[in-house]
N, C-alpha and C positions, 0 to 999 in steps of 0.2 A: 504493500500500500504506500510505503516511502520512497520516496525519490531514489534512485540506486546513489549509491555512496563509490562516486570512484575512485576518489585520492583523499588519502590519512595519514598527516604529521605529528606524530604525539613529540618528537625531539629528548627522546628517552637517553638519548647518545652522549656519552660521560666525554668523550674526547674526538678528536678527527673532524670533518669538512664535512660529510655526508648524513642527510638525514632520511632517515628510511621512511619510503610510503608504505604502509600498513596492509593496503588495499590495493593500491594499485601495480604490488611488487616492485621488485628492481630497477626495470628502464626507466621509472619516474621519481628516482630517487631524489631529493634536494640536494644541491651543494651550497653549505654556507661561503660568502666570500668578503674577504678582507680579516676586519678583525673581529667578524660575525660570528659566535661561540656557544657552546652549550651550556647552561647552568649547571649541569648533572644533579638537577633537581626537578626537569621535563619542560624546559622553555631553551626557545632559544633566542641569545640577550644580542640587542642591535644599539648601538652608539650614537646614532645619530650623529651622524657627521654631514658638516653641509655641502660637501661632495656627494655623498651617497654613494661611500666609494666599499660600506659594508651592510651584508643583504643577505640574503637567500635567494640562489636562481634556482627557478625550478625549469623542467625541459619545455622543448619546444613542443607544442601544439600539444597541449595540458588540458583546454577547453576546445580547442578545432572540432568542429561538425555538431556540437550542443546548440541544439535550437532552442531548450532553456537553462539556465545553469543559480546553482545556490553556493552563493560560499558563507561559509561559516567559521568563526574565528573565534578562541579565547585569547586575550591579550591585556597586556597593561600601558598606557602612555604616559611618556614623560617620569614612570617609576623606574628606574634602571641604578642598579650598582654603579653604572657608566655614569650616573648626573641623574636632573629633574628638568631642566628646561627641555621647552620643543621649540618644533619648527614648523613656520609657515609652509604648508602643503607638503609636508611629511606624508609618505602614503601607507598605510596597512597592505596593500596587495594594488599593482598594476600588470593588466595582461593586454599586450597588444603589442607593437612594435615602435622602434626609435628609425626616428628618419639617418640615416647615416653616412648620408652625401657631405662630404665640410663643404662644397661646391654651391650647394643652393641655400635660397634663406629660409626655408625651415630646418637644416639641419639642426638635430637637437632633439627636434620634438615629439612629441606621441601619438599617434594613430590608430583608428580602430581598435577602439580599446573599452576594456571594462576597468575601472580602480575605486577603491574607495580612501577618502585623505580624512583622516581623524581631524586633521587641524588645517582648515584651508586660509588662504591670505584673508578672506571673511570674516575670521572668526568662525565659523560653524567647521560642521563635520557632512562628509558629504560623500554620497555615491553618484558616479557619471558614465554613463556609454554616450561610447563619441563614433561616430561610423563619421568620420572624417582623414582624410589623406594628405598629407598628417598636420597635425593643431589640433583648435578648439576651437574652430565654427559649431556653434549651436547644439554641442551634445547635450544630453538629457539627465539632468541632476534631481538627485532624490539628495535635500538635506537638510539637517538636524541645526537649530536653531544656537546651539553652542558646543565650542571643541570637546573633545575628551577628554582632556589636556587634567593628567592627575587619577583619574581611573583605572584601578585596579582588577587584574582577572575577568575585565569585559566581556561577554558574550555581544559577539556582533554576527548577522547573521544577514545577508549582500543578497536577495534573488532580481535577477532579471529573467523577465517572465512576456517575450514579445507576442506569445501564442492566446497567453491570458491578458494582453494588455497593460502591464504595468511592471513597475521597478521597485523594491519596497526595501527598507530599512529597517529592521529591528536592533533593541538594544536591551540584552538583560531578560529576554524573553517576550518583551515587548513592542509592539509597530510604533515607531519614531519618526519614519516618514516615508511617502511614496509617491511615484510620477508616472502618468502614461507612458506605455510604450507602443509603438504599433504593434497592432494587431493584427495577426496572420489569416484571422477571417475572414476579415473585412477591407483591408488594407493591400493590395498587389504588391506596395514596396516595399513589403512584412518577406516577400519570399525572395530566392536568387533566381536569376536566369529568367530566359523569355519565356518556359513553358511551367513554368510554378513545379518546381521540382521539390516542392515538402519541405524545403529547407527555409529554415526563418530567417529574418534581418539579422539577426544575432551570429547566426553558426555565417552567414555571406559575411557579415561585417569582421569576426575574429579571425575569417580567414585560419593559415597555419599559426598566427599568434605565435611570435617566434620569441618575443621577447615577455618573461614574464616573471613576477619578482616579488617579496614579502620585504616590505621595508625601504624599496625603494619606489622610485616613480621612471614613468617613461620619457619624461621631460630633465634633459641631464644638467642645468640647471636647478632640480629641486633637489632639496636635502631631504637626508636617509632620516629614520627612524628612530627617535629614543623610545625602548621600551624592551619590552617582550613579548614573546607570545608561545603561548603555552599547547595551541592546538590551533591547526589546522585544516578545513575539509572542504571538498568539492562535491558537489554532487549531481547527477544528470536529472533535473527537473527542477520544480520549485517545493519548495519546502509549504505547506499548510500553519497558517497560525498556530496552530495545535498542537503541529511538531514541533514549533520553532520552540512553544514554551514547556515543552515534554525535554526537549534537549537541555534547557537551560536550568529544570529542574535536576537533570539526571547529571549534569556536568561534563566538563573534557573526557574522562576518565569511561563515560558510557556512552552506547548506543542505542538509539531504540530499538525494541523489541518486534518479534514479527509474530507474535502468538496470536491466532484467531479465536482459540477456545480457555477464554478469561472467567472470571466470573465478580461481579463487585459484591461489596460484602460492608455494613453500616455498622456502625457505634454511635451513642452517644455521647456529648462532651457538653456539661451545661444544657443552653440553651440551644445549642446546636448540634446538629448530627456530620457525623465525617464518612465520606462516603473512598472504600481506597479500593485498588483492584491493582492485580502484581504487575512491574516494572518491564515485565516482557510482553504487555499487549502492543497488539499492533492498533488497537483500538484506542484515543485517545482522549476525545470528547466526550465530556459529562454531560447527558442534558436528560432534563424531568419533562413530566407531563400529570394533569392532574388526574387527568384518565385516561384507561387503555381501550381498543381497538378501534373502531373505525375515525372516533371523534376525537383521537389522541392527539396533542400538539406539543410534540416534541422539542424544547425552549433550550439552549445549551448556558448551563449555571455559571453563572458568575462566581468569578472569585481566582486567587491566587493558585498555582498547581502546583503541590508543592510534592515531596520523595523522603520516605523513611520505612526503614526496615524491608527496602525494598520491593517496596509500595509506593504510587503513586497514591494520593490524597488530595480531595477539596472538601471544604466546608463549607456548611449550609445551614440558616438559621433554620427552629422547630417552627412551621406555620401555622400548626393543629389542626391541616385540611393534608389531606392523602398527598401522597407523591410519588410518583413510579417514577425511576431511573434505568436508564440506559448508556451503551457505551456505542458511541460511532468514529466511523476515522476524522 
């Protein structure tokens, strides 16, 4: 029911250059570069240097051919053994490539690209796809009304989603901001090619995405990264509200689960009742109804999703009129 999971950083690696993908095996292994290093505590720590001469590359065409894609990140900015200041468009992840003529006057810059910059020259915090060759004519910004700048162990969670129409931002397990994308429905210039060959704006605009990078940006003028980051993951679709706050309950360290045959199971607590079911459903939304069969209307409950003893948990005030509960994806 999850979006496939195809690349996983955990940065588990005490010493050496290389960070192992999880998931996606060997050929997409990371290499940290400069003086880009392991904690050998499960992060790996970036300096931010206004070069941005230290980073994580990871290989070429990492997203090529994702007609929609989620990235997902635990991290910290501006907390680093290295210091605490940042930098003006510091980026968490850019993918797409660097113009690398010295000859013409965009040399430099970045193209057809997905990034998100925790701390832009704005002030804010901000996700952009740019299907431009190369610069920043008109790309399409989802952002957050103020920087990171000081956030510890973030969950940030990137999808661009041109088939469902939009670009969206989480932070913490929560939606923080979101922008149209075209739409492959509806939209012709959603697809490649003259005969609509299935493939979306997105997978035509990354192209082989040759240049792509944790920490730093595709514009070699901006500075690297102060921080860290503790995880990182890609995955082939868009992630569901649900998920995004099931993951952020479950933390770096888990997955969600793919179990269809769950079962929820109540307590109560005071005036309220806690409704938990095990940590491997594939199922993740809670929602009530006041009554069951035909005239049932299924409401999804409000409230924080929280994880203990292996259990997911939400809480629900006592109303003293019925309630039937259900689990959906």
């Amino acid at each position: 029911l999850a979006p496939s999971l195809l690349h996983r950083y955990s940065f588990n690696e005490t010493s050496g250059t290389t960070a192992a993908d999880s998931v996606g095996g060997l050929p997409w292994n990371a290499t940290l570069v400069g003086s880009a290093s392991f904690s050998g505590t499960g992060q790996v720590v970036l300096d931010g240097k206004t070069n941005g001469a230290d980073y994580v590359q990871l290989p070429a065409g990492i997203v090529s051919g994702l007609n929609d894609v989620t990235i997902e990140a635990w991290a910290s900015f501006g907390v680093s053994p290295l210091g605490s200041s940042t930098n003006n468009f510091e980026s968490l992840f850019a993918f797409g490539f660097t113009d690398p003529d010295n000859l013409d006057s965009t040399y430099g810059d970045g193209g057809n690209y997905i990034f998100f910059q925790s701390h832009t020259g704005g002030g804010t915090a901000t996700a952009s796809y740019g299907p431009t060759l190369p610069g920043n004519a008109a790309p399409t910004d989802a952002g957050i009304n103020n920087t990171l700048d000081g956030q510890t162990n973030m969950h940030i969670v990137v999808v661009f989603s041109p088939s469902s129409g939009y670009e969206s931002v989480y932070t913490n397990g929560v939606l923080a901001a979101t922008a149209s994308l075209f739409n492959l429905l509806i939209n012709p210039v959603a697809y490649s090619g003259p005969l609509f060959t299935n493939s979306s704006i997105l997978a035509h605009t990354l192209g082989a995405d040759p240049n792509n990078y944790l920490g730093h940006s595709l514009y070699i003028a901006d500075p690297g990264l102060l921080g860290s980051i503790d995880e990182f993951r890609i995955y082939n679709g868009p992630l569901t509200a649900a998920q995004v706050a099931a993951d952020y309950a479950l933390g770096p360290s888990q997955l969600l689960g793919t179990s269809t045959t769950v079962s929820l199971s109540v307590s109560r607590s005071g005036s309220n009742v806690v409704i938990s079911w095990p940590t491997s459903s594939a199922y993740l939304t809670l929602r009530s109804s006041p009554v069951l069969g035909p005239g049932a209307v299924w409401t999804p409950v409000s409230g924080p999703l929280t994880v203990s003893d292996v259990k997911y948990q939400m809480t629900t005030p006592v109303t003293g009129n019925a309630q039937f509960f259900c689990l959906t994806p």
